[in-house]
N, C-alpha and C positions, 0 to 999 in steps of 0.2 A: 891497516884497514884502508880499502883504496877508496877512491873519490866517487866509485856510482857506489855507495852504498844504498841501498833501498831500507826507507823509510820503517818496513817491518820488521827491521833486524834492529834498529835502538829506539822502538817507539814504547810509551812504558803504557799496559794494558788495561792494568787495575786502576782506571782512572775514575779519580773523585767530581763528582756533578752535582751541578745545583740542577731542581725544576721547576717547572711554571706549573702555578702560581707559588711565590716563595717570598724571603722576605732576604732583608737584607742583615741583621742578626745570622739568619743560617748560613748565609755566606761565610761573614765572619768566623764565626764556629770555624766550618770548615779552613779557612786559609790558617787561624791560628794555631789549630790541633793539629796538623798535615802540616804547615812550616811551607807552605804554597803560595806562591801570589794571585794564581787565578785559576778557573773553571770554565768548563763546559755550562750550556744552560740546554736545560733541553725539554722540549714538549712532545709526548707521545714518542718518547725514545726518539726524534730528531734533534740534529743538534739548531739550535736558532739563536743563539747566542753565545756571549762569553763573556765575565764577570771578571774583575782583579780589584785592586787595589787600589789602582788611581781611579778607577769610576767609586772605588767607596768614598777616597779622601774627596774628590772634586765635587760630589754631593752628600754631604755629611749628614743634612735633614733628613734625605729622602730612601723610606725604607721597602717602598715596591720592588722586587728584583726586579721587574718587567721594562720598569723608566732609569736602575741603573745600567744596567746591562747594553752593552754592542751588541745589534740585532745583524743576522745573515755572516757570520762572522766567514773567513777565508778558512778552505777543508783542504786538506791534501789525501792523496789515494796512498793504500801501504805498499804498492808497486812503484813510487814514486823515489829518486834518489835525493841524496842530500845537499847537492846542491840546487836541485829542485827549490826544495825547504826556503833554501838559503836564500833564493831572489825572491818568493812569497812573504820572509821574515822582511826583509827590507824596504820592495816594494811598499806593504801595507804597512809597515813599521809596526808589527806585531811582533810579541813572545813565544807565541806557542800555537798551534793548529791539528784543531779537532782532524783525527785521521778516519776517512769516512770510506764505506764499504756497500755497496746497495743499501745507502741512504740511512745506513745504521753507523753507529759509533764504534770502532772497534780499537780504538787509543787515540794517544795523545801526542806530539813530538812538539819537544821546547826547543827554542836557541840553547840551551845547556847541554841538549842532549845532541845537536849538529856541534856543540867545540869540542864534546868529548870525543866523537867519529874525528876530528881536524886535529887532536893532539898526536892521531896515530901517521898523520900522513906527511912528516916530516917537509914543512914549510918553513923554508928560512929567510925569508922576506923579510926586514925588518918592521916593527910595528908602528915606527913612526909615521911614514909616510899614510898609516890608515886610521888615524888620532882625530876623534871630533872633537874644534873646539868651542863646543860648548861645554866650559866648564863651569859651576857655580861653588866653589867655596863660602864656607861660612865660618863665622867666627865661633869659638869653642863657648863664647858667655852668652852665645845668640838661643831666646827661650826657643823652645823646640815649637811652638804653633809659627813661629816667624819662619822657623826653618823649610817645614811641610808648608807651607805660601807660598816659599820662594822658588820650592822647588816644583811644585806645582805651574807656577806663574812659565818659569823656564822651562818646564815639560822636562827635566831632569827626573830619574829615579836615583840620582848618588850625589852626593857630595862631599869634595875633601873638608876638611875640617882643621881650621890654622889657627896657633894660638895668637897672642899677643905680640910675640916674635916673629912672624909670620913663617913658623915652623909648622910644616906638615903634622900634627897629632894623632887625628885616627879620620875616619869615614862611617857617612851616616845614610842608611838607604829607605828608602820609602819603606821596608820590611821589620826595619827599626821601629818606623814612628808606628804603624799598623800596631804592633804588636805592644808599645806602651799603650796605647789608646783603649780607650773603655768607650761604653754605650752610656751615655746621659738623656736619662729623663728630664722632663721639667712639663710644668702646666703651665701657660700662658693666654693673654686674656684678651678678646678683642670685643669692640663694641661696636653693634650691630642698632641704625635707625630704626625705629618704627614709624614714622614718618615718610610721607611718599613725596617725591620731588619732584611729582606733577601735582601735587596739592598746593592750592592759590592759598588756602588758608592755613596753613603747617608753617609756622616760623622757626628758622633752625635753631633761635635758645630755647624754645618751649617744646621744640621734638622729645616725643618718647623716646629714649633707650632702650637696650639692654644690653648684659654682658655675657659672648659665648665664652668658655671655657675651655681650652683642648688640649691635651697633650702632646710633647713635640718630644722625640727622640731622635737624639743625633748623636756624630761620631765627636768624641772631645777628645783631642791632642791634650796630655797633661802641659803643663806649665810650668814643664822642667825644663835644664840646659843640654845643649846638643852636647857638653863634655860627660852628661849624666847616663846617655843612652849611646855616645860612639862606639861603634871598634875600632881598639887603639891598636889590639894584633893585628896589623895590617901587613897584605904582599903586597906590595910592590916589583914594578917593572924599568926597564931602560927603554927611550924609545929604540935601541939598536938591539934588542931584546925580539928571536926571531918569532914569529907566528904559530909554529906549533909548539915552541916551547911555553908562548903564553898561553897558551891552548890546555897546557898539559898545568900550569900552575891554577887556571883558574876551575878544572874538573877535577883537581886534588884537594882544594880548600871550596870548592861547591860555592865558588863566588863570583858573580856576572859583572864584578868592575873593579880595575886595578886601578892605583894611583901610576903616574910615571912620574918617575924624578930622574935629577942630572944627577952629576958625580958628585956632588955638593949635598944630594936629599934633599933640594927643593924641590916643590911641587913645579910639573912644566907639562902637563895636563892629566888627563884619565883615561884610563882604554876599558871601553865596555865590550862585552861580548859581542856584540852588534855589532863593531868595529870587525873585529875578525874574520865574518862573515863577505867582508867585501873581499878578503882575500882567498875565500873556498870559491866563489863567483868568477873568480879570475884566475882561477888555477891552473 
Protein backbone atom coordinates (compact mmCIF):
# COMPACT_ATOMS: atom_id res chain seq x y z
CA UNK A 1 0.00 0.00 0.00
CA UNK A 2 1.98 3.13 -0.96
CA UNK A 3 2.48 6.18 1.21
CA UNK A 4 -0.35 8.74 -0.46
CA UNK A 5 -2.93 6.61 0.54
CA UNK A 6 -6.07 8.68 1.04
CA UNK A 7 -7.84 8.74 4.06
CA UNK A 8 -11.22 7.16 2.24
CA UNK A 9 -9.77 4.06 1.47
CA UNK A 10 -8.98 2.95 5.51
CA UNK A 11 -11.36 5.13 7.15
CA UNK A 12 -14.04 2.98 9.07
CA UNK A 13 -17.80 4.44 8.16
CA UNK A 14 -20.06 2.93 10.54
CA UNK A 15 -18.87 5.11 13.15
CA UNK A 16 -20.37 4.99 16.73
CA UNK A 17 -21.50 8.83 18.36
CA UNK A 18 -22.33 10.26 21.16
CA UNK A 19 -24.88 13.52 21.08
CA UNK A 20 -25.63 16.70 22.70
CA UNK A 21 -27.24 16.74 25.16
CA UNK A 22 -25.89 13.33 26.73
CA UNK A 23 -24.57 12.08 29.52
CA UNK A 24 -21.68 10.41 30.51
CA UNK A 25 -23.15 6.69 31.42
CA UNK A 26 -23.98 6.66 27.66
CA UNK A 27 -20.70 7.25 26.79
CA UNK A 28 -19.62 4.53 28.77
CA UNK A 29 -22.14 2.18 27.39
CA UNK A 30 -20.95 2.92 24.17
CA UNK A 31 -16.86 2.65 24.63
CA UNK A 32 -17.62 -0.82 26.72
CA UNK A 33 -19.96 -2.68 24.23
CA UNK A 34 -17.81 -1.48 20.93
CA UNK A 35 -14.26 -2.29 23.02
CA UNK A 36 -13.58 1.57 21.71
CA UNK A 37 -11.84 4.34 23.50
CA UNK A 38 -13.52 7.32 22.17
CA UNK A 39 -16.21 9.08 19.88
CA UNK A 40 -17.45 11.56 17.90
CA UNK A 41 -19.75 14.20 19.80
CA UNK A 42 -22.17 15.77 17.71
CA UNK A 43 -24.96 18.42 17.50
CA UNK A 44 -27.33 18.63 14.67
CA UNK A 45 -25.24 16.03 12.70
CA UNK A 46 -21.94 18.33 13.21
CA UNK A 47 -19.14 17.08 14.72
CA UNK A 48 -18.18 19.68 17.91
CA UNK A 49 -16.51 17.41 19.96
CA UNK A 50 -14.81 14.09 21.08
CA UNK A 51 -15.08 12.02 24.01
CA UNK A 52 -12.57 9.04 25.30
CA UNK A 53 -11.48 7.70 28.08
CA UNK A 54 -9.14 9.82 29.81
CA UNK A 55 -11.69 12.89 29.82
CA UNK A 56 -13.97 9.86 31.65
CA UNK A 57 -11.05 8.89 34.18
CA UNK A 58 -9.80 12.60 34.69
CA UNK A 59 -13.27 13.63 35.62
CA UNK A 60 -14.85 10.82 37.46
CA UNK A 61 -17.72 13.04 39.14
CA UNK A 62 -18.69 14.69 36.42
CA UNK A 63 -21.69 13.30 34.19
CA UNK A 64 -22.50 16.34 31.48
CA UNK A 65 -21.15 15.04 28.16
CA UNK A 66 -20.95 18.80 27.27
CA UNK A 67 -18.13 19.64 30.27
CA UNK A 68 -16.35 16.25 29.62
CA UNK A 69 -15.77 16.31 26.19
CA UNK A 70 -12.95 18.27 23.87
CA UNK A 71 -14.81 20.92 22.04
CA UNK A 72 -13.89 21.96 18.13
CA UNK A 73 -11.97 18.69 17.94
CA UNK A 74 -9.30 18.51 14.61
CA UNK A 75 -11.34 16.88 11.18
CA UNK A 76 -9.48 15.61 8.41
CA UNK A 77 -11.19 15.66 4.63
CA UNK A 78 -11.51 11.87 3.01
CA UNK A 79 -9.24 13.16 0.03
CA UNK A 80 -6.75 13.73 2.42
CA UNK A 81 -3.57 11.13 2.50
CA UNK A 82 -2.03 9.42 5.47
CA UNK A 83 0.45 11.02 6.13
CA UNK A 84 -1.59 13.93 6.15
CA UNK A 85 -3.41 11.91 9.30
CA UNK A 86 0.01 11.38 10.59
CA UNK A 87 1.18 15.08 11.40
CA UNK A 88 -2.49 16.10 12.61
CA UNK A 89 -2.26 12.78 15.00
CA UNK A 90 1.03 14.26 16.40
CA UNK A 91 0.70 17.70 16.10
CA UNK A 92 -2.57 17.82 18.29
CA UNK A 93 -1.42 14.67 20.11
CA UNK A 94 -4.67 13.10 19.30
CA UNK A 95 -6.03 9.22 18.54
CA UNK A 96 -8.41 9.63 16.01
CA UNK A 97 -10.14 12.26 13.69
CA UNK A 98 -13.68 12.95 12.69
CA UNK A 99 -13.45 12.65 8.82
CA UNK A 100 -15.69 15.54 7.69
CA UNK A 101 -17.31 16.13 4.21
CA UNK A 102 -19.49 19.40 3.60
CA UNK A 103 -19.57 19.77 7.30
CA UNK A 104 -21.07 16.42 7.72
CA UNK A 105 -19.60 13.26 9.20
CA UNK A 106 -18.76 10.66 6.86
CA UNK A 107 -16.12 8.55 9.17
CA UNK A 108 -13.59 8.12 11.36
CA UNK A 109 -9.57 7.40 10.94
CA UNK A 110 -7.52 6.31 14.14
CA UNK A 111 -3.72 6.05 14.55
CA UNK A 112 -4.50 2.11 14.36
CA UNK A 113 -6.02 2.49 11.20
CA UNK A 114 -2.57 4.93 9.77
CA UNK A 115 -0.04 1.61 11.35
CA UNK A 116 -2.22 -0.74 9.64
CA UNK A 117 -1.66 1.30 5.82
CA UNK A 118 2.58 1.53 7.47
CA UNK A 119 2.78 -2.41 8.09
CA UNK A 120 2.32 -2.57 4.14
CA UNK A 121 5.00 -0.04 3.19
CA UNK A 122 8.06 -1.98 4.17
CA UNK A 123 10.09 0.46 6.58
CA UNK A 124 13.04 -0.76 7.90
CA UNK A 125 14.24 1.81 10.16
CA UNK A 126 14.88 0.61 13.35
CA UNK A 127 12.46 1.45 16.06
CA UNK A 128 14.78 2.67 18.53
CA UNK A 129 15.78 5.63 17.52
CA UNK A 130 11.64 6.73 17.53
CA UNK A 131 11.25 5.33 21.41
CA UNK A 132 9.44 7.95 23.86
CA UNK A 133 10.88 7.92 27.00
CA UNK A 134 8.30 8.32 29.09
CA UNK A 135 8.02 5.28 30.55
CA UNK A 136 5.83 4.56 33.84
CA UNK A 137 6.09 1.15 35.27
CA UNK A 138 4.44 -0.07 38.02
CA UNK A 139 4.61 -2.72 40.40
CA UNK A 140 2.32 -5.83 40.07
CA UNK A 141 1.03 -5.51 44.07
CA UNK A 142 0.28 -1.63 43.21
CA UNK A 143 -4.01 -1.40 43.83
CA UNK A 144 -5.23 -0.42 40.43
CA UNK A 145 -6.81 3.27 41.61
CA UNK A 146 -2.84 4.04 42.38
CA UNK A 147 -2.21 2.73 39.01
CA UNK A 148 -4.97 4.86 36.85
CA UNK A 149 -3.41 8.24 39.10
CA UNK A 150 -0.27 7.49 38.01
CA UNK A 151 -0.92 7.14 34.88
CA UNK A 152 -3.06 9.89 34.56
CA UNK A 153 -0.61 12.12 36.46
CA UNK A 154 2.11 11.07 33.61
CA UNK A 155 -0.42 11.46 30.87
CA UNK A 156 0.53 7.77 30.00
CA UNK A 157 -2.30 5.44 28.41
CA UNK A 158 0.08 1.98 29.13
CA UNK A 159 2.13 0.74 31.60
CA UNK A 160 4.75 -2.18 31.95
CA UNK A 161 4.20 -3.94 34.83
CA UNK A 162 7.37 -5.56 37.00
CA UNK A 163 7.23 -7.94 39.50
CA UNK A 164 9.32 -8.03 42.64
CA UNK A 165 12.21 -9.26 40.49
CA UNK A 166 12.08 -6.47 38.58
CA UNK A 167 11.02 -8.83 35.76
CA UNK A 168 8.77 -7.43 32.90
CA UNK A 169 5.11 -9.56 33.81
CA UNK A 170 2.46 -8.20 31.75
CA UNK A 171 0.96 -4.44 30.59
CA UNK A 172 -1.93 -2.56 31.81
CA UNK A 173 -3.71 0.20 29.59
CA UNK A 174 -6.21 2.83 30.46
CA UNK A 175 -8.82 0.26 28.35
CA UNK A 176 -8.07 -2.16 31.31
CA UNK A 177 -8.99 0.02 34.13
CA UNK A 178 -12.05 1.61 31.88
CA UNK A 179 -13.39 -1.48 31.63
CA UNK A 180 -13.04 -2.98 35.46
CA UNK A 181 -14.56 0.19 36.48
CA UNK A 182 -18.41 0.55 37.34
CA UNK A 183 -20.62 3.66 37.96
CA UNK A 184 -20.99 4.43 41.87
CA UNK A 185 -23.80 6.09 43.45
CA UNK A 186 -23.74 7.71 46.71
CA UNK A 187 -25.83 10.46 48.55
CA UNK A 188 -23.96 13.03 50.36
CA UNK A 189 -24.73 15.80 52.50
CA UNK A 190 -23.98 19.50 52.70
CA UNK A 191 -25.06 22.08 55.05
CA UNK A 192 -26.50 25.14 53.77
CA UNK A 193 -26.64 28.67 56.59
CA UNK A 194 -29.82 30.30 57.04
CA UNK A 195 -28.27 33.12 58.35
CA UNK A 196 -27.12 36.12 56.40
CA UNK A 197 -23.50 37.46 56.73
CA UNK A 198 -24.58 40.95 56.56
CA UNK A 199 -26.77 40.49 59.60
CA UNK A 200 -25.29 42.58 62.63
CA UNK A 201 -27.54 40.39 64.80
CA UNK A 202 -27.03 36.52 63.46
CA UNK A 203 -24.21 34.89 65.56
CA UNK A 204 -22.56 32.13 63.81
CA UNK A 205 -23.28 29.40 66.84
CA UNK A 206 -26.97 30.37 66.91
CA UNK A 207 -27.33 30.52 62.89
CA UNK A 208 -29.99 28.37 61.42
CA UNK A 209 -29.00 25.50 59.40
CA UNK A 210 -30.05 23.08 57.11
CA UNK A 211 -29.06 20.02 55.41
CA UNK A 212 -29.07 19.71 51.29
CA UNK A 213 -28.95 16.13 50.20
CA UNK A 214 -27.70 15.16 46.74
CA UNK A 215 -26.65 12.60 44.77
CA UNK A 216 -23.13 12.09 43.40
CA UNK A 217 -22.29 9.56 40.75
CA UNK A 218 -18.90 8.84 39.75
CA UNK A 219 -16.54 6.63 37.85
CA UNK A 220 -14.90 4.07 40.79
CA UNK A 221 -11.58 2.17 39.81
CA UNK A 222 -12.22 -1.19 41.92
CA UNK A 223 -9.56 -1.71 44.51
CA UNK A 224 -7.99 -4.62 42.91
CA UNK A 225 -4.16 -5.34 42.00
CA UNK A 226 -2.78 -4.26 38.68
CA UNK A 227 -1.64 -8.33 38.62
CA UNK A 228 -5.57 -8.80 38.79
CA UNK A 229 -6.45 -6.91 35.52
CA UNK A 230 -2.86 -7.13 33.41
CA UNK A 231 -2.08 -8.66 30.20
CA UNK A 232 0.46 -11.17 30.77
CA UNK A 233 0.19 -12.36 26.85
CA UNK A 234 2.34 -9.78 26.01
CA UNK A 235 4.23 -8.84 22.23
CA UNK A 236 6.94 -7.62 22.54
CA UNK A 237 9.60 -5.82 20.54
CA UNK A 238 13.69 -5.17 20.09
CA UNK A 239 14.63 -1.71 19.75
CA UNK A 240 16.58 -2.95 16.26
CA UNK A 241 13.14 -4.36 15.50
CA UNK A 242 12.23 -2.45 11.98
CA UNK A 243 9.19 -0.17 11.68
CA UNK A 244 6.93 -1.94 9.58
CA UNK A 245 7.40 -5.01 10.97
CA UNK A 246 6.30 -3.43 14.35
CA UNK A 247 3.60 -1.98 12.34
CA UNK A 248 2.58 -5.36 11.19
CA UNK A 249 2.76 -6.87 14.87
CA UNK A 250 0.78 -4.23 16.46
CA UNK A 251 -2.44 -4.40 13.64
CA UNK A 252 -2.31 -8.39 14.17
CA UNK A 253 -2.84 -8.32 17.90
CA UNK A 254 -4.93 -4.89 17.64
CA UNK A 255 -2.50 -3.35 20.16
CA UNK A 256 -1.36 0.41 20.27
CA UNK A 257 1.86 -0.26 22.69
CA UNK A 258 4.67 -2.80 22.76
CA UNK A 259 7.02 -3.20 25.58
CA UNK A 260 10.80 -3.21 24.16
CA UNK A 261 13.31 -5.33 25.79
CA UNK A 262 17.16 -6.35 25.40
CA UNK A 263 18.38 -9.75 24.85
CA UNK A 264 18.13 -10.30 28.44
CA UNK A 265 13.87 -9.57 28.35
CA UNK A 266 14.27 -6.58 30.38
CA UNK A 267 12.23 -4.02 30.05
CA UNK A 268 14.41 -0.85 28.09
CA UNK A 269 11.19 1.03 27.26
CA UNK A 270 7.75 0.89 25.27
CA UNK A 271 6.86 1.73 21.62
CA UNK A 272 3.40 3.23 21.11
CA UNK A 273 1.78 3.53 18.10
CA UNK A 274 2.38 7.22 18.04
CA UNK A 275 5.86 6.54 17.98
CA UNK A 276 5.61 4.95 14.50
CA UNK A 277 3.97 7.74 13.17
CA UNK A 278 7.18 9.85 13.37
CA UNK A 279 8.60 7.54 10.86
CA UNK A 280 5.43 7.72 8.13
CA UNK A 281 6.15 11.72 8.59
CA UNK A 282 9.66 11.17 7.56
CA UNK A 283 9.34 8.64 4.92
Amino acid sequence: MPKNTIIEEIMVRDVACATLPGSRDEVLKILKNKRISGVPVLKDNKVVGLITRTNLLRKPEEEQLALLMARDPATIAPDANIIDAARLFLENRIRRLPVVEDDKLVGLVTIADVIGSMADLNIVEPIGQFLNNGVVPVWDETPLPVVARAMELAHVKASPVLDSDIELVGIISDRDIISASVIEDTVEMSDMSAGSDDDAWTWESMRDTMSIYYSVSRIKVPNVLAKDIMVKDMITAASISGVSDCARKMKRSKIDQMPVVNANQKLIGILRDRDLLKALVDY
